[in-house]
Phi, psi and omega in degrees: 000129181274124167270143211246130130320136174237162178203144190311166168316300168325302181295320189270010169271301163356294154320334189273314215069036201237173164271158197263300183311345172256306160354146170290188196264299206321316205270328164288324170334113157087165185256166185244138170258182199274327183284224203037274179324322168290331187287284190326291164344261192315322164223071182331097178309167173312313181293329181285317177306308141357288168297340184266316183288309208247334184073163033275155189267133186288171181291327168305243182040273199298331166256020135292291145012276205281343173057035167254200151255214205254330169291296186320297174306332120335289199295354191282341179080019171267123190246342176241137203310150206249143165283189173277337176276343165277348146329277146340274194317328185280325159311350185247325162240070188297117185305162151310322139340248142012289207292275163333289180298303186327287233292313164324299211268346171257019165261301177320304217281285153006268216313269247300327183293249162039293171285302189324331163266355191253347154299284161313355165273319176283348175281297171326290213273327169287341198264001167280321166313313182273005157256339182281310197275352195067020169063340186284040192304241231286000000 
């Protein structure tokens, strides 16, 4: 007989996307199993669906959305979770704020292709290197 791993409430609203704190009581109530989890996944009840679409959104969520980082949404100074229509809105009037983090974080994003290729050119090049000398070193 198999036994399903359980996991707090938390972790599995974390899973989920969801704010924990929106979640029906039932569902903050007790633990969640991993069948449990999957079943929600795979086949969403109404409140969950609800919640994923409307928010309000825990802050990953909410600076992903917004295509910041999770600092960034800090330094904006917003702390408390965004529905999806407020969201929306900044999006459609984006603050300076707002503006300022995109531009960071799709810089981050630049670097991060930027090393990954110049690593891999080098990784190329050491492994030609090590076929040219015949690897028979020391």
């Amino acid at each position: 007989m198999r036994v399903s791993q359980s996991m707090k409430p938390e972790n599995a609203a974390k899973k989920l996307g969801i704010l924990l704190e929106a979640a029906p009581e039932s569902f903050r109530e007790g633990t969640v199993t991993r069948d449990e989890l999957a079943a929600l996944q795979a086949d969403p009840p109404e409140w969950l669906a609800t919640l994923r679409r409307e928010g309000p959104h825990p802050k990953r969520v909410v600076a992903e959305k917004l295509g910041i980082s999770n600092s960034g949404l800090a330094r904006s100074g917003i702390t408390d979770p965004l529905t999806t229509a407020e969201i929306k809105a900044l999006l459609a009037a984006p603050p300076e704020w707002l503006v300022t983090e995109r531009a960071t974080q799709a810089a981050v994003r630049a670097e991060k292709v930027r090393v990954a290729e110049r690593d891999k050119e080098r990784a190329a090049r050491g492994a030609s290197d090590a076929r040219r000398s015949g690897g028979g070193g020391v």
